[in-house]
N, C-alpha and C positions, 0 to 999 in steps of 0.2 A: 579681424575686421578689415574688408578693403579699405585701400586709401585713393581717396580721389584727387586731381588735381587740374584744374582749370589752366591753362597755360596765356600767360601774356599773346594777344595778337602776334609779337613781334617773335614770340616763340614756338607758333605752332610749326609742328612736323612738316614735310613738306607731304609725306602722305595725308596725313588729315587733311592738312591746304585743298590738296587735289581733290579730296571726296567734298569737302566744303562748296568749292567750287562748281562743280556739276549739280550738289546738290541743289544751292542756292535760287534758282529759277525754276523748279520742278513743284507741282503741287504737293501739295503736305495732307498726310504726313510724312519723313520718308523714312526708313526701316533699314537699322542694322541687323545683319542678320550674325550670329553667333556671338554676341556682344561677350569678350573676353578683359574686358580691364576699365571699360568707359570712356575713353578717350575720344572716341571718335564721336559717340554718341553727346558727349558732355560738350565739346568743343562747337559741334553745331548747333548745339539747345543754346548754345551760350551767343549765338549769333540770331534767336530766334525763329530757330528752326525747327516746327515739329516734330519729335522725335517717337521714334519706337525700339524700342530695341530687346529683339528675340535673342534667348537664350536659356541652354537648360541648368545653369547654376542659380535656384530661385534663392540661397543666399546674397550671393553677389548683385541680383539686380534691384533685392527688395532694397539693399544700402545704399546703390549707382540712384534709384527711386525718392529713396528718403534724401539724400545730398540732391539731387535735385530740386524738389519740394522747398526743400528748408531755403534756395537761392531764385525759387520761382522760375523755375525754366520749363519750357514744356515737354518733359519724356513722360511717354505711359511704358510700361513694360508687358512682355509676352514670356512665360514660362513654356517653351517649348523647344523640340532638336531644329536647327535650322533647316536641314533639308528636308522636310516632310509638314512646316508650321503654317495653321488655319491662320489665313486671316478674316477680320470680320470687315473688311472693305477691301476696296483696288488700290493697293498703290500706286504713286505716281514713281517711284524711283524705291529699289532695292539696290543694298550694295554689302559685300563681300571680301572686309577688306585681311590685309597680313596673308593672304595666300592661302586661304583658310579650307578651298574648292582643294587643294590639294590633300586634304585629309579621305578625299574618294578616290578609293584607289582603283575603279574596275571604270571602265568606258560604258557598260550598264550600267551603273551608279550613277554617275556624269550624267548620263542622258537622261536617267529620270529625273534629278533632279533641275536638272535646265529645263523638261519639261515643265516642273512645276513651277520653277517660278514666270515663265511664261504667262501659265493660266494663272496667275496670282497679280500679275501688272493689269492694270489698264489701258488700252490702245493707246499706243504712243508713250507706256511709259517706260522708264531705263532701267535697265540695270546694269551692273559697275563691278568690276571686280579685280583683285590683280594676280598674280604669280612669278613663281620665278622664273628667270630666264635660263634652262637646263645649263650649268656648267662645266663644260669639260673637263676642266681643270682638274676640277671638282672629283667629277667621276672617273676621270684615268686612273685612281689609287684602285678603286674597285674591282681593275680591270685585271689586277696582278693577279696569278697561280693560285693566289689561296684566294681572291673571292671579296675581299674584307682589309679592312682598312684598322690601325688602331688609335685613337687621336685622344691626347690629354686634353681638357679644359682650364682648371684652374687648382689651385690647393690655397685653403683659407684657414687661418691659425682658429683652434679653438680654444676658446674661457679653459683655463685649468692647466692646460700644456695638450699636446697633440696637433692633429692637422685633417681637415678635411677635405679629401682629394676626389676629384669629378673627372671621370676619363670615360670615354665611348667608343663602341666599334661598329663603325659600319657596312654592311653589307648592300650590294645595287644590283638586282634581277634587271640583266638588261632586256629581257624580252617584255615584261609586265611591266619594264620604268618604274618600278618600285623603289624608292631607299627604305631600309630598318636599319635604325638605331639603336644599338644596346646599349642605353649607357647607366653607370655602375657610381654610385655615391657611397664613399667609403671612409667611414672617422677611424684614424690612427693614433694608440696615447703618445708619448714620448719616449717610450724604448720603443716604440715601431709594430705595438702589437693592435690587431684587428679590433675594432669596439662593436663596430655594427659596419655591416656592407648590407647596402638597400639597390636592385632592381630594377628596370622599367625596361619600357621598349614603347617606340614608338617610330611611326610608317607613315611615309608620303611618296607623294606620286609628282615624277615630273612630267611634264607637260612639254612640247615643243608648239610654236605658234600657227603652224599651218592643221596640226590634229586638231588645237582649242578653236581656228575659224572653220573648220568641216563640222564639227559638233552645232558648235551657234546656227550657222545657217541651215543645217539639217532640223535645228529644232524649230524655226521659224524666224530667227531676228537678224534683224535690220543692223549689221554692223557700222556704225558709227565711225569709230576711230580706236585705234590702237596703238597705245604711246609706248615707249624704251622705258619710261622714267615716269616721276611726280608733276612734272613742270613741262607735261607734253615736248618731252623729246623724242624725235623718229625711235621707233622700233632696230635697233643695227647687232650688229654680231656680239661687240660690246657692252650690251645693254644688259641689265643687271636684272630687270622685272620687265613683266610685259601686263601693261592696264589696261584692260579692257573696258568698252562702252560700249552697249549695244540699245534696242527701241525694239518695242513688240509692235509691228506695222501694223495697219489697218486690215481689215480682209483675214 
């Protein structure tokens, strides 16, 4: 069962803050789009703000739904994938938050879907969204002979004796700006033998900020502002995310 949680004013994120913020003056209702945990959506119902929030885990939202309800706040929900979801009116403001656009990894993906939400706002309304700020840092390990990076996360004792160890290896397509993640969850007993090793893999796309404004304005909107940070700091080398805000003009 998800767990929901309201945060004290004096606790909210400074990302939430920021979507709060833009949202706050924008007609209602406004629309998270791939609503993953509730927070964002909860946090502004909680300031009486019209909410929507799309997404395809119809467990998760019928619950994000019912805590709702039970506190009287205003969210309706949408069972659908975010890049491709009807709606049955114009939004005044969509947003896009945790970097989420980066899960499209091709420049035809990207542009359909900035197409769509496009045709989904109403003249003059926004949409919002953030990303990360490509890391070198970051990606220099990538760069080395073999391709791939190997990097532990954590190891947490389990119930009985053993250890549950979480390690990943990266790989970076620098032509496509791809990252894959391998990463491998492994329970070990107390003499050090194997219990179960589980799988995944998962891919995002980095982005640099002069490709994400040729996109926006190719697809028709009105760039706003584009901040480094939560708390509208410039855009600089340093900058850790880049937030975007844009407006679908008139005409």
């Amino acid at each position: 069962m998800p767990r929901f949680i309201i945060p004290h004013p004096d606790d909210v994120a400074d990302d939430v803050r920021c979507y709060y913020r833009h949202a706050r003056r924008m007609p209602e209702p406004v629309v998270e789009l791939g609503v993953a945990h509730g927070r964002y959506t909860l946090t502004l119902a909680d300031q009486q703000i019209r909410m929507v929030a799309v997404g395809e885990d119809a467990g998760l939202l019928q619950a994000l739904h019912a805590f709702a309800q039970e506190r009287h706040l205003p969210v309706e929900i949408l069972t659908a994938a975010w890049e491709t979801v009807r709606l049955p009116f114009r939004p005044g403001m969509l947003f896009l938050p945790e970097g989420r656009l980066a899960r499209l990894l091709t420049y035809e993906a990207i542009m359909r879907f900035l197409r769509h939400v496009h045709g989904l706002l109403q003249v003059g309304g926004k949409f919002m969204f953030d990303l990360p700020l490509p890391d070198m840092h970051a990606i220099a390990p990538y760069l080395l002979p073999t391709g791939q990076t190997l990097i532990w996360r954590k190891s947490t004792p389990l119930d009985g004796g053993g250890v549950r160890h979480v390690w990943e290896r990266r790989a970076y397509d620098v032509v496509a700006q791809i990252e894959t993640r391998h990463i491998v969850e492994e329970e070990v007993d107390a003499e050090g033998f194997t219990r179960t090793r589980r799988h995944r893999m998962e891919q995002r796309g980095w982005f640099w900020p002069r490709e994400v404004r040729a996109m926006l304005e190719a697809t028709g909107f009105f760039i706003e502002a584009v901040y480094g940070g939560f708390n509208d700091e410039p855009l600089t080398d340093a900058s850790p995310v880049q937030v975007w805000v844009v407006r679908k003009p008139a005409g």
